[in-house]
C-alpha positions as CSV (number, residue, x, y, z in Angstrom):
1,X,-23.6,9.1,-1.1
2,X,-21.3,9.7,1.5
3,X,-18.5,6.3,2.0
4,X,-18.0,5.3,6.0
5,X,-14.5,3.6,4.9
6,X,-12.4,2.7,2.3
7,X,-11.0,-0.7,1.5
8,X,-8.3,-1.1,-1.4
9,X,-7.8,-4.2,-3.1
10,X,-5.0,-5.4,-4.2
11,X,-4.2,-8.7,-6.6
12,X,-1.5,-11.2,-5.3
13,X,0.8,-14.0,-6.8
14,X,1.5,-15.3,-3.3
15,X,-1.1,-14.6,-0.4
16,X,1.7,-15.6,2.2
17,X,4.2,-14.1,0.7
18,X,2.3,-10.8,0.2
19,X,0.6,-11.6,3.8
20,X,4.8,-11.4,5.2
21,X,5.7,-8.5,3.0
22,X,3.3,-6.3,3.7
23,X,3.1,-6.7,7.5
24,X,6.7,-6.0,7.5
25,X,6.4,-3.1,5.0
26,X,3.6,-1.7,7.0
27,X,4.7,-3.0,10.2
28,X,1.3,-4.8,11.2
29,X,0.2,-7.3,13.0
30,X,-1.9,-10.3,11.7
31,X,-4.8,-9.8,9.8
32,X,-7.9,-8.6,10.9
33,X,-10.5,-10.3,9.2
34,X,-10.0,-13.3,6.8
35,X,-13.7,-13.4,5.2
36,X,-12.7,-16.5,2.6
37,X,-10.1,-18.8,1.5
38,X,-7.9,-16.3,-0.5
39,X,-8.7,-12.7,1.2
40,X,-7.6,-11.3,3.8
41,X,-8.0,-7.4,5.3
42,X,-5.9,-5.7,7.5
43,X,-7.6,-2.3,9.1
44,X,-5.0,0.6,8.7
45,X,-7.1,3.0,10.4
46,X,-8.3,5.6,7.4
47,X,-8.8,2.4,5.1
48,X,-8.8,-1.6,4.9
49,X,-5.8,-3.3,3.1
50,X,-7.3,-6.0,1.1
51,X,-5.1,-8.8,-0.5
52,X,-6.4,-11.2,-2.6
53,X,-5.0,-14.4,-4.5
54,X,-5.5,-13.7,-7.9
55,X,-2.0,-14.4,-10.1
56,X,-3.6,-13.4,-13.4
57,X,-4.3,-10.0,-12.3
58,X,-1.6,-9.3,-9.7
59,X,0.9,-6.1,-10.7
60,X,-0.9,-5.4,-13.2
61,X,-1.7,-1.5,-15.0
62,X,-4.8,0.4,-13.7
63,X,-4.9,-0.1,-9.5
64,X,-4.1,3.0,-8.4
65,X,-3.7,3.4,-4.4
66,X,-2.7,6.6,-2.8
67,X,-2.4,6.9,1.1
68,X,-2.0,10.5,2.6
69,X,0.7,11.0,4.9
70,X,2.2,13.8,7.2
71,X,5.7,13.3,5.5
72,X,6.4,11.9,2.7
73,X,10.3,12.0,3.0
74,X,9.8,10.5,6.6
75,X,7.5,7.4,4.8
76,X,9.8,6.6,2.3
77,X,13.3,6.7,4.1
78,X,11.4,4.1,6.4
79,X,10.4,1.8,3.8
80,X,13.8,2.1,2.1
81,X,15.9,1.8,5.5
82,X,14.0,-1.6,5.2
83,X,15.4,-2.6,1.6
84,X,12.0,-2.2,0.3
85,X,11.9,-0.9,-3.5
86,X,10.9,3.1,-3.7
87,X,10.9,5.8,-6.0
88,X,12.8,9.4,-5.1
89,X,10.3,12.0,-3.6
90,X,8.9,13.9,-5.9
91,X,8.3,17.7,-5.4
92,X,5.9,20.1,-7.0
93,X,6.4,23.3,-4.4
94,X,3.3,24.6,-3.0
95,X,1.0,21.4,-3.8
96,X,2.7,17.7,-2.6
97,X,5.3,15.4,-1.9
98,X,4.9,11.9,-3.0
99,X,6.3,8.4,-3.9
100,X,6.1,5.4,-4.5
101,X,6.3,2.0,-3.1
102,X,6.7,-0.9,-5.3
103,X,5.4,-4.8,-3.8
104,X,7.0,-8.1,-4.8
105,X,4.2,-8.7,-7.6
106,X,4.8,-4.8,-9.0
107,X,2.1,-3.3,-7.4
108,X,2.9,0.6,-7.3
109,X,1.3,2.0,-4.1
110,X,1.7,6.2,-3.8
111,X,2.1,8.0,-0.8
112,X,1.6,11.5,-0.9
113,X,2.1,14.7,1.7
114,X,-0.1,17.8,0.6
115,X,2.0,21.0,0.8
116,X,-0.5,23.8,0.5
């Protein structure tokens, strides 16, 4: 099997809440595809951002999203220039940088730099 895209899903409390938070997190525009009441995708380039209403299963353990990025340090001194809620950069020499990115519903998302 080889995939053509990617498209991570993540549980929300609030659709327009999350809908506000991540465009201005992200800094995107609207959404590019609303297939149903509840769900809507916004294409990020490598991958789709999915959010979907679902309060019973929003911030909870076990989604794991990692995004690649050329810096790490660079990503997460944006997001916390912004107020937004980040970890410190971790370092582990030779291998990656990476962080995280916490959303209103406790979401971790990591961002990660590859050293080597």
């Amino acid at each position: 099997m080889r995939a053509k895209a990617v498209t991570v899903g993540v549980p929300v409390r609030d659709l327009p809440a999350a809908i506000a938070w991540y465009q201005a997190a992200f800094d995107l525009g609207e959404a590019d595809q609303v297939p149903m009441d509840g769900l809507v995708e916004f294409d990020l380039g490598a991958f789709w951002l999915q959010l979907a209403a679902d309060p019973r299963l929003a911030g909870q353990e076990g989604i794991s999203v990692n995004i690649s990025v050329d810096d790490a340090s660079a990503v997460q001194q944006g997001f916390s220039s912004k107020g937004l809620r980040v970890t410190e950069v971790q370092r582990i020499e030779g291998v990656v940088e990476f962080f995280e990115l916490t959303d209103l519903d406790g979401n971790a998302i990591g961002f990660v730099t590859e050293l080597g």
